[in-house]
C-alpha angles and dihedrals in degrees: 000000000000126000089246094053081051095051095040096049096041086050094054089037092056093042085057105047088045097047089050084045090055096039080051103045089042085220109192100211082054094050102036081058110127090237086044098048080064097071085032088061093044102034105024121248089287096046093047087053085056098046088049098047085056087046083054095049087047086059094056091041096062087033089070102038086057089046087048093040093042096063092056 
């Protein structure tokens, strides 16, 4: 695996373990963001947490396929 396929993968691996951290922790200053404000407004503060949980598990998800399609 390259270094590029490393950076790339622990860059998507740390967004989406901080984006679940934030969903999780409902931090203000996270959902009070501008881009945030957007799924509050169509999910409601609860259903936006969730979205972005699954944003956050879409993170990891690409995170390890470049991990696993880097090393061939």
């Amino acid at each position: 695996m390259d270094t590029q396929n490393i950076v790339l993968a622990s860059i998507l691996f740390a967004s989406g373990v901080f984006t679940i951290w934030a969903a999780a922790a409902d931090w203000d200053w996270f959902m009070n963001s501008r881009r945030a404000l957007i799924f509050v407004k169509l999910f409601g503060r609860n259903g936006a947490r969730v979205a972005y949980v699954l944003i956050g598990v879409l993170f990891l998800a690409c995170a390890v396929t470049v991990w696993i399609a880097g090393g061939k």
